[in-house]
C-alpha positions in Angstrom: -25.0 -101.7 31.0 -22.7 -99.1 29.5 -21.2 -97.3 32.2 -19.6 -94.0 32.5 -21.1 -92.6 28.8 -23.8 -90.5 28.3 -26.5 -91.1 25.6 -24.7 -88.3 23.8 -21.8 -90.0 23.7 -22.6 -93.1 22.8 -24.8 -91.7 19.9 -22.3 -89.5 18.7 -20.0 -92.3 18.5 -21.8 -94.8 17.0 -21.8 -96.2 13.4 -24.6 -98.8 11.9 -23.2 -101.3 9.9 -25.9 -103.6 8.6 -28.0 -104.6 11.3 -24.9 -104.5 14.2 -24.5 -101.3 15.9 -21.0 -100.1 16.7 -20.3 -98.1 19.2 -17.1 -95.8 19.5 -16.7 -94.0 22.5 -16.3 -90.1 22.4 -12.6 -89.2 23.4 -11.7 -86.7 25.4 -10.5 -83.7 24.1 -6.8 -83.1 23.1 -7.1 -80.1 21.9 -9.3 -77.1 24.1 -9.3 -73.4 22.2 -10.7 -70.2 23.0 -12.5 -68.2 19.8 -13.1 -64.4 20.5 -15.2 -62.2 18.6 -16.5 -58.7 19.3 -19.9 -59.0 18.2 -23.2 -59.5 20.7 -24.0 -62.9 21.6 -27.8 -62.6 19.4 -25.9 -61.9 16.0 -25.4 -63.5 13.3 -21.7 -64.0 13.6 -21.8 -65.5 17.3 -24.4 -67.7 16.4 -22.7 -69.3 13.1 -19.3 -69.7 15.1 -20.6 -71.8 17.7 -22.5 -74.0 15.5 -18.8 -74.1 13.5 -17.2 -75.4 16.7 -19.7 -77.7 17.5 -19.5 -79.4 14.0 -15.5 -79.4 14.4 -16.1 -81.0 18.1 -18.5 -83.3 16.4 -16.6 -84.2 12.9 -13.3 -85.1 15.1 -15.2 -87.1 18.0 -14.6 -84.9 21.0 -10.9 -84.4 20.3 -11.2 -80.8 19.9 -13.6 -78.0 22.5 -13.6 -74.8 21.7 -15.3 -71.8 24.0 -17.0 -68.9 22.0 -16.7 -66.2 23.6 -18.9 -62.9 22.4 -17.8 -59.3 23.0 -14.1 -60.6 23.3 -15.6 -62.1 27.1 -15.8 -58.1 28.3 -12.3 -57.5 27.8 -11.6 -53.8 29.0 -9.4 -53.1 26.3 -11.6 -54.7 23.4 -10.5 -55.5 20.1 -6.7 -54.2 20.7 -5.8 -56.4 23.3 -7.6 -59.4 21.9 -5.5 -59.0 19.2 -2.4 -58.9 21.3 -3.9 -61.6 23.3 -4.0 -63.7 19.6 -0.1 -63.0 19.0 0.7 -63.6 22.2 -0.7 -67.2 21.9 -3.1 -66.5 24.6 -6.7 -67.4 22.8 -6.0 -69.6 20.0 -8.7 -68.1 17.6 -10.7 -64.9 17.1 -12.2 -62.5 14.6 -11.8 -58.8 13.4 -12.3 -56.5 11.1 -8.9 -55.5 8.6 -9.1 -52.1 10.0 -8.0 -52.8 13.2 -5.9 -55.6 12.5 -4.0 -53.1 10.4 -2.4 -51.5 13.7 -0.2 -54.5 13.5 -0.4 -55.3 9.4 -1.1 -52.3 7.7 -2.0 -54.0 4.6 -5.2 -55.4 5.7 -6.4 -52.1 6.1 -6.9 -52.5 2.4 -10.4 -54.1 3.2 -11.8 -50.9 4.3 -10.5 -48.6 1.7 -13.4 -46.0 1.5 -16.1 -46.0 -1.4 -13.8 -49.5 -2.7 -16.2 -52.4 -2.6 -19.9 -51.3 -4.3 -21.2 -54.5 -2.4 -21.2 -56.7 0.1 -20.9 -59.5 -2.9 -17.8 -57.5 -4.6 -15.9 -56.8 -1.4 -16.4 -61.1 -0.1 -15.0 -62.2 -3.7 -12.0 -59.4 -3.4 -11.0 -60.9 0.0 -11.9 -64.4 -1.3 -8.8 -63.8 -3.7 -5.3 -62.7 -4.3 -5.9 -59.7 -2.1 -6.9 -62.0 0.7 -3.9 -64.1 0.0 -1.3 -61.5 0.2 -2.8 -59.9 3.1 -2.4 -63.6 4.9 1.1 -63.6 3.8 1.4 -60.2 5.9 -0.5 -61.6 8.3 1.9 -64.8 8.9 4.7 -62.6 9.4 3.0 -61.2 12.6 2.1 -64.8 14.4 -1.2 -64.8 13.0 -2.7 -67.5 10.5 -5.5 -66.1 8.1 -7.9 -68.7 7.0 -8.8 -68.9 2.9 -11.8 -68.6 3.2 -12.1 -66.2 6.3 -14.3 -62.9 5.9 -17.5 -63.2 8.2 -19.6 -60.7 6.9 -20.7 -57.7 8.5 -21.9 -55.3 6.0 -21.5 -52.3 4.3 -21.4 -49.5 6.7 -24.0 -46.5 7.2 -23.5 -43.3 9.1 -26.6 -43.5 12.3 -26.8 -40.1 13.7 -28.4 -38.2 16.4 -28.9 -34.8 15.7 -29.4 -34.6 12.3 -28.7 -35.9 8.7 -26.2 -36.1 6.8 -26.6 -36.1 3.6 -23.3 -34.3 2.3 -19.7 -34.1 3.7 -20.9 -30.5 4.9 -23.0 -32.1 7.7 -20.6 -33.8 9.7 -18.8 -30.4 10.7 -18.2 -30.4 14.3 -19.8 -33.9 14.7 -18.3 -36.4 17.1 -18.5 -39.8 15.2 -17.7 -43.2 16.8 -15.2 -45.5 14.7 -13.2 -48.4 15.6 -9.5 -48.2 16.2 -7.4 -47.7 12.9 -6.3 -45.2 10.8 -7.8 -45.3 7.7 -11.2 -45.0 9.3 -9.7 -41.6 11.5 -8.3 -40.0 8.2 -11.3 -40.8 5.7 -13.9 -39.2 8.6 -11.3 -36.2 8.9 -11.4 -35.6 5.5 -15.3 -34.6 5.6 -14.7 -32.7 8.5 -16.0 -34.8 11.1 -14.3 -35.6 14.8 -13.7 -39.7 15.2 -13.6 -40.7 18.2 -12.9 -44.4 18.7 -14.1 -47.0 21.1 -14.5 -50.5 21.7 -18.0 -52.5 19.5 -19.6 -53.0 23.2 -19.1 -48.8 24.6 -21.3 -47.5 21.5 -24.2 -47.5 23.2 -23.0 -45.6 26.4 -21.2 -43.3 23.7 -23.9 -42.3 22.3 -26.1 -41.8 25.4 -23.5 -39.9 27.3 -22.7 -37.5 24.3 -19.4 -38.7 24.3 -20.5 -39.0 20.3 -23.4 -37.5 18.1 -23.1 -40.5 15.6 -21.5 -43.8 14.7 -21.1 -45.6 11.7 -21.6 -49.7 11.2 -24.4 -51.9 9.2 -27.7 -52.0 10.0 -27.2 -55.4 12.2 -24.7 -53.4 14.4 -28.0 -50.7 15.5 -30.1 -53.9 16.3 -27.3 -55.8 18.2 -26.2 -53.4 20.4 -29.6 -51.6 20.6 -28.5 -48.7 19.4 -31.5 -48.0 17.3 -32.7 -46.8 20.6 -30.6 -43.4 20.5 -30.0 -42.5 16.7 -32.5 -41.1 15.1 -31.2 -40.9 11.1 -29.6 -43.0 9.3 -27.9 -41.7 6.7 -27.1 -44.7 3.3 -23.6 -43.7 2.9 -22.3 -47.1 2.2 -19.1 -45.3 2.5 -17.1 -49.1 3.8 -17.4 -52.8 4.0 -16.4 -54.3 7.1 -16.1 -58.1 8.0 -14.7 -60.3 10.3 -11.4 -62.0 9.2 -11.1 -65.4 10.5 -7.8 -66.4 12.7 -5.5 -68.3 14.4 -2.8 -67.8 16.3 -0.1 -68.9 13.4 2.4 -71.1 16.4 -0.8 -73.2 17.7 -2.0 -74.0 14.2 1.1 -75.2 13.1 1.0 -77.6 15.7 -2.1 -79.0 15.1 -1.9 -82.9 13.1 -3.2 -82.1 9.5 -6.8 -84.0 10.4 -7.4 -81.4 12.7 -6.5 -78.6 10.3 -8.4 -80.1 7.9 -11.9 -80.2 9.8 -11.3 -76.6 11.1 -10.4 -75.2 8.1 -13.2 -76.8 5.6 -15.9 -76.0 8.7 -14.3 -72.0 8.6 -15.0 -72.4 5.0 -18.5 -73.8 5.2 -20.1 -71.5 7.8 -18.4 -67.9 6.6 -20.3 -68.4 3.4 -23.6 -69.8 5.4 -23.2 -66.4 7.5 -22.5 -64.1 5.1 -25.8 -65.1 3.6 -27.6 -64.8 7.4 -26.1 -61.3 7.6 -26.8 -59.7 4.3 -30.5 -61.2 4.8 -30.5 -59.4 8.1 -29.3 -56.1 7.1 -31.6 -56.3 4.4 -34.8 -56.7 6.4 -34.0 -54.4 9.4 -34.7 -51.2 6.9 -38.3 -51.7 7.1 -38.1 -52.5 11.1 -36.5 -49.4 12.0 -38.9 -47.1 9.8 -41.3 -48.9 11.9 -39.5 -47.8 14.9 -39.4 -43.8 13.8 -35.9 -43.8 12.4 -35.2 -41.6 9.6 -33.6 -43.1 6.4 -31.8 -40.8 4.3 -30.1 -41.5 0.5 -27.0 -40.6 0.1 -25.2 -39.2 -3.5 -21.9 -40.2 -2.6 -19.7 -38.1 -5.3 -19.4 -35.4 -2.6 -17.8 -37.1 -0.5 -15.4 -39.1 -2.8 -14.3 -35.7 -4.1 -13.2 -35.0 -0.1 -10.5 -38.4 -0.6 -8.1 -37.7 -3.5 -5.5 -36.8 0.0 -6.8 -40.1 2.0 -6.5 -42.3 -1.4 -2.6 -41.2 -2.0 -1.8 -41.3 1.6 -2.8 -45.1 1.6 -1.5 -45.8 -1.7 1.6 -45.1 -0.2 1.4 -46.6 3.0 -0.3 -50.1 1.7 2.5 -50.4 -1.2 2.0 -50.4 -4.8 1.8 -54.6 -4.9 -1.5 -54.2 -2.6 -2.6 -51.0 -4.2 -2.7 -53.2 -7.8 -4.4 -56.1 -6.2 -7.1 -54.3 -5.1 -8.0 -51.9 -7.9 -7.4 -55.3 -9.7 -10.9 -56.5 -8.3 -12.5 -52.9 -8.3 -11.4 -50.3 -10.6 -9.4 -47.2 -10.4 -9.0 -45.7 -6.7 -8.3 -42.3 -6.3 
């Protein structure tokens, strides 16, 4: 009898050749990582990085166990001190949008330039090229190792409201709007007159409810995850932003891994980024019709208003992301500005 293995473990480690079965036994793991993200455990992005860490643990035979921790495990400080906590070396992996990794490297603010990216599908192909490149280059400078392929998908963003519409830049006088920490997001909400207020992904909802904020503004997948389609009642198509998830590492621990090891993490970050950006987009697409069902409001939006409102935002970040990152991205989408 085969003592001290679990059927697990003996399956998992077991090749057939011919008719003899031979059995390798799981080792025990080398290599133990924390992966933060700040989305909620049901979405699309939790659920596509466990099954990513489960085929690494699988694909290197129990060498490597990562931990997936969703809504950056509660940490008070949310996104910024996960981030800090990624420099530091203290979690070895986590995800985040470029605005707020932009605190630290201003040039993957780029990601979120407003009115930039017409689609989901344009903005994945932008990151999935030079842009992305040179904002990894940036990004190595700060202790942090971007992956090639490493934009999770979260959507293009849409302005949820409370009391009332908005439908031109006009509306969103006096209006208290949620956004994440960074600037870009701050000065392209100033510029049609609104007042951002920023928290953490997982303090939207009590936000909203307390009055702290009359709106926020995320995809469609961000109402359903947090339940926030509970408290908004128009939603307003701006498509004003994509936002995704960037895919990291702290840059000391990854280059300290053995090349096998990189290799299975890096082809599996590959592999299941693509299979959830496709989960996403199908998601955001189908919760239209749920939320209509719901009594939410939907509203079109003629964006020309408000891109007349950003000629100051557009040379403000031309500036600050430099000219080499500036002709990168209109590179990919056209003339800025």
């Amino acid at each position: 009898m085969l003592k001290g293995w679990t059927r697990r473990s003996v399956l998992s480690g077991a090749a057939v050749v011919g008719s003899a079965l031979i059995v390798r036994p799981t080792l025990a793991a080398e290599y133990r990582f924390s992966q933060y993200h700040n989305q909620a455990a049901s979405g699309t992005l939790h659920k596509n990085l466990t099954a990513m860490w489960e085929a690494v643990r699988a694909e290197t035979n129990g060498r490597v166990e990562t931990t997936v921790y969703a809504e950056n495990n509660k940490l008070p400080g949310g996104d910024p001190d996960a981030l800090k906590m990624l420099i530091a070396g203290e979690i070895q992996f986590f995800t985040l949008m470029g605005g707020i990794i932009g605190t630290v490297v201003p040039a993957a603010e780029a990601q979120q330039l407003p009115f930039a990216f017409k689609s989901a599908a344009e903005a994945h192909k932008t990151i999935d090229g030079p842009l992305g490149t040179y904002i990894g280059e940036e990004m190595a400078a700060k202790g942090m190792y971007l992956f090639p392929v490493a934009g999770f998908d979260n959507g293009m963003r849409q302005v949820a409201a409370i009391p009332r519409a908005v439908t031109t830049p006009e509306d969103f006088a006096g209006m208290k709007i949620r956004v994440p920490p960074g600037q870009m997001m701050i000065d392209t909400f100033g510029a049609f007159g609104a007042q951002p207020v920023t928290t953490s992904a997982n303090q939207i909802y009590d936000a909203l409810k307390t009055g702290k904020v009359d709106a926020q503004e995320n995809p469609l997948a961000i109402l359903e995850g947090f339940k926030l389609y509970e408290l908004v009642k128009y939603v307003n198509m701006t498509n004003h932003m994509w936002s995704g998830f960037n895919a990291m590492a702290n840059l000391t621990v990854w280059k300290s891994l053995p090349p096998d090891i990189k290799d299975v993490i890096e082809r599996n970050f590959t592999k299941y980024v693509r299979r959830q950006r496709q989960d996403q987009a199908a998601l955001n697409a189908k919760l239209r019709d749920d939320f209509v069902k719901r009594g939410l409001v939907f509203n079109e939006v003629d964006q020309a208003a408000f891109r007349a409102k950003l000629p100051g935002v557009y040379a403000i970040w031309k500036e600050k992301l430099g000219t080499k990152c500036w002709a990168l991205m209109e590179t990919e989408v056209g003339k800025l500005g």
